[in-house]
C-alpha positions in Angstrom: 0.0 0.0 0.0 2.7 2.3 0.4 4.1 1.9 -2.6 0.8 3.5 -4.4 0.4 6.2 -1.5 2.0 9.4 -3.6 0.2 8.7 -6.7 -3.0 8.9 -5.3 -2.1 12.1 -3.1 -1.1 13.4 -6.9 -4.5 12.0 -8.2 -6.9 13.4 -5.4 -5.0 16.8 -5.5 -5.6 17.2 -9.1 -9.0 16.4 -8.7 -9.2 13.1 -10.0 -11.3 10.0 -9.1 -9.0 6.6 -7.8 -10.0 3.0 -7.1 -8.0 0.9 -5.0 -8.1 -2.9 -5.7 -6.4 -4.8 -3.1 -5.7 -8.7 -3.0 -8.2 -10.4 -0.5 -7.7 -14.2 -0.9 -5.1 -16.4 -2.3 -6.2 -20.4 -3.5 -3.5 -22.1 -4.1 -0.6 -20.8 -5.8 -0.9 -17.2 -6.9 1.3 -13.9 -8.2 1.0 -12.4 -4.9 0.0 -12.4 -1.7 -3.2 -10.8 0.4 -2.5 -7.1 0.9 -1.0 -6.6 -2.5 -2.3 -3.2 -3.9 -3.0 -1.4 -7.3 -4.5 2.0 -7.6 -6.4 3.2 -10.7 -7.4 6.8 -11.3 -10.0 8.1 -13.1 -7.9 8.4 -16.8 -6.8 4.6 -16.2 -2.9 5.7 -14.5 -1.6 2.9 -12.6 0.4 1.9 -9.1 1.1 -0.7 -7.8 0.2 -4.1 -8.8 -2.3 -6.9 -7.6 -0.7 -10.1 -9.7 2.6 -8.9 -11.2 1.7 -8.6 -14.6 -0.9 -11.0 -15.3 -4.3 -9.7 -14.7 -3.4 -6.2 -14.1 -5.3 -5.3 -17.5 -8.6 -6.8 -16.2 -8.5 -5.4 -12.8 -7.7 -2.0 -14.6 -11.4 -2.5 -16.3 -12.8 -3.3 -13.7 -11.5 -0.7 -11.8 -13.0 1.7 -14.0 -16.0 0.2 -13.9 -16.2 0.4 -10.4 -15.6 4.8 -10.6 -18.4 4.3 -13.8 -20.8 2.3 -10.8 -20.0 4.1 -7.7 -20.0 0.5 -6.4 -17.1 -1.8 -4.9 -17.0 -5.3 -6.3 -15.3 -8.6 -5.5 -13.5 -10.2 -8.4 -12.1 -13.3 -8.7 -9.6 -14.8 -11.2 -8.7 -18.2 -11.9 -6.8 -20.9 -14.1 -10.4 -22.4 -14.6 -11.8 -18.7 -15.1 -11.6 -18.6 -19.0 -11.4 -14.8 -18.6 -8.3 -15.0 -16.2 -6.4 -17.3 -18.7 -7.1 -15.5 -21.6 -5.3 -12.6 -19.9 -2.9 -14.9 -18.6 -2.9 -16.3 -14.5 -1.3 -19.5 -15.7 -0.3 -20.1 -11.9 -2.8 -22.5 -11.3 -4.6 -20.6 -8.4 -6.9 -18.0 -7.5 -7.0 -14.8 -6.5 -9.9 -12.6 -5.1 -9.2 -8.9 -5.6 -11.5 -6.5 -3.8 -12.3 -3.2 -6.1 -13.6 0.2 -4.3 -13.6 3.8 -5.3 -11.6 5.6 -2.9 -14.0 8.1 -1.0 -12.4 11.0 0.8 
Protein backbone atom coordinates (compact mmCIF):
# COMPACT_ATOMS: atom_id res chain seq x y z
CA UNK A 1 0.00 0.00 0.00
CA UNK A 2 2.72 2.31 0.40
CA UNK A 3 4.14 1.94 -2.63
CA UNK A 4 0.76 3.54 -4.37
CA UNK A 5 0.35 6.19 -1.48
CA UNK A 6 2.01 9.45 -3.62
CA UNK A 7 0.24 8.65 -6.71
CA UNK A 8 -2.99 8.86 -5.32
CA UNK A 9 -2.10 12.05 -3.08
CA UNK A 10 -1.15 13.37 -6.87
CA UNK A 11 -4.53 12.03 -8.16
CA UNK A 12 -6.92 13.40 -5.42
CA UNK A 13 -4.99 16.78 -5.53
CA UNK A 14 -5.62 17.17 -9.13
CA UNK A 15 -9.00 16.40 -8.67
CA UNK A 16 -9.19 13.06 -9.99
CA UNK A 17 -11.29 10.04 -9.09
CA UNK A 18 -8.97 6.62 -7.77
CA UNK A 19 -9.96 3.03 -7.13
CA UNK A 20 -8.05 0.92 -4.97
CA UNK A 21 -8.08 -2.93 -5.71
CA UNK A 22 -6.44 -4.84 -3.07
CA UNK A 23 -5.68 -8.72 -3.04
CA UNK A 24 -8.20 -10.44 -0.51
CA UNK A 25 -7.71 -14.25 -0.95
CA UNK A 26 -5.12 -16.39 -2.28
CA UNK A 27 -6.18 -20.40 -3.51
CA UNK A 28 -3.48 -22.12 -4.10
CA UNK A 29 -0.60 -20.82 -5.80
CA UNK A 30 -0.92 -17.25 -6.90
CA UNK A 31 1.31 -13.89 -8.24
CA UNK A 32 0.98 -12.40 -4.88
CA UNK A 33 0.05 -12.41 -1.66
CA UNK A 34 -3.17 -10.75 0.43
CA UNK A 35 -2.46 -7.05 0.93
CA UNK A 36 -1.02 -6.55 -2.51
CA UNK A 37 -2.28 -3.23 -3.88
CA UNK A 38 -2.98 -1.38 -7.28
CA UNK A 39 -4.54 2.04 -7.60
CA UNK A 40 -6.40 3.17 -10.71
CA UNK A 41 -7.35 6.83 -11.34
CA UNK A 42 -10.04 8.05 -13.08
CA UNK A 43 -7.89 8.39 -16.79
CA UNK A 44 -6.76 4.62 -16.20
CA UNK A 45 -2.89 5.71 -14.53
CA UNK A 46 -1.61 2.89 -12.64
CA UNK A 47 0.37 1.94 -9.12
CA UNK A 48 1.10 -0.70 -7.80
CA UNK A 49 0.18 -4.09 -8.80
CA UNK A 50 -2.26 -6.91 -7.62
CA UNK A 51 -0.67 -10.09 -9.71
CA UNK A 52 2.65 -8.87 -11.21
CA UNK A 53 1.71 -8.56 -14.64
CA UNK A 54 -0.87 -11.04 -15.29
CA UNK A 55 -4.27 -9.74 -14.66
CA UNK A 56 -3.42 -6.23 -14.14
CA UNK A 57 -5.30 -5.28 -17.47
CA UNK A 58 -8.61 -6.81 -16.23
CA UNK A 59 -8.49 -5.38 -12.82
CA UNK A 60 -7.71 -2.01 -14.55
CA UNK A 61 -11.38 -2.47 -16.32
CA UNK A 62 -12.83 -3.33 -13.65
CA UNK A 63 -11.47 -0.72 -11.83
CA UNK A 64 -12.97 1.71 -14.05
CA UNK A 65 -16.03 0.19 -13.93
CA UNK A 66 -16.16 0.41 -10.36
CA UNK A 67 -15.56 4.85 -10.59
CA UNK A 68 -18.40 4.30 -13.84
CA UNK A 69 -20.85 2.34 -10.79
CA UNK A 70 -19.96 4.06 -7.66
CA UNK A 71 -19.98 0.47 -6.42
CA UNK A 72 -17.11 -1.77 -4.91
CA UNK A 73 -16.97 -5.34 -6.29
CA UNK A 74 -15.32 -8.58 -5.47
CA UNK A 75 -13.47 -10.21 -8.45
CA UNK A 76 -12.13 -13.34 -8.66
CA UNK A 77 -9.56 -14.80 -11.19
CA UNK A 78 -8.68 -18.16 -11.91
CA UNK A 79 -6.84 -20.89 -14.14
CA UNK A 80 -10.39 -22.35 -14.62
CA UNK A 81 -11.80 -18.72 -15.14
CA UNK A 82 -11.59 -18.61 -19.00
CA UNK A 83 -11.36 -14.81 -18.64
CA UNK A 84 -8.28 -14.99 -16.17
CA UNK A 85 -6.36 -17.28 -18.67
CA UNK A 86 -7.09 -15.51 -21.57
CA UNK A 87 -5.30 -12.61 -19.94
CA UNK A 88 -2.95 -14.93 -18.62
CA UNK A 89 -2.89 -16.30 -14.49
CA UNK A 90 -1.29 -19.46 -15.70
CA UNK A 91 -0.25 -20.14 -11.94
CA UNK A 92 -2.76 -22.54 -11.28
CA UNK A 93 -4.59 -20.56 -8.40
CA UNK A 94 -6.91 -18.02 -7.53
CA UNK A 95 -7.04 -14.82 -6.46
CA UNK A 96 -9.90 -12.59 -5.06
CA UNK A 97 -9.21 -8.92 -5.65
CA UNK A 98 -11.51 -6.47 -3.80
CA UNK A 99 -12.26 -3.21 -6.08
CA UNK A 100 -13.57 0.18 -4.35
CA UNK A 101 -13.61 3.76 -5.31
CA UNK A 102 -11.63 5.60 -2.89
CA UNK A 103 -14.03 8.14 -1.02
CA UNK A 104 -12.43 11.00 0.81
Amino acid sequence: MKEVLGDIERWRSAGRRVALARVVGVEGSGPRDPGATMAVSEDGEVAGSVSGGCVEGAVVTEALDVLARGEAKLCTFGYSDDEAFAVGLTCGGTIHVFVEPLDW
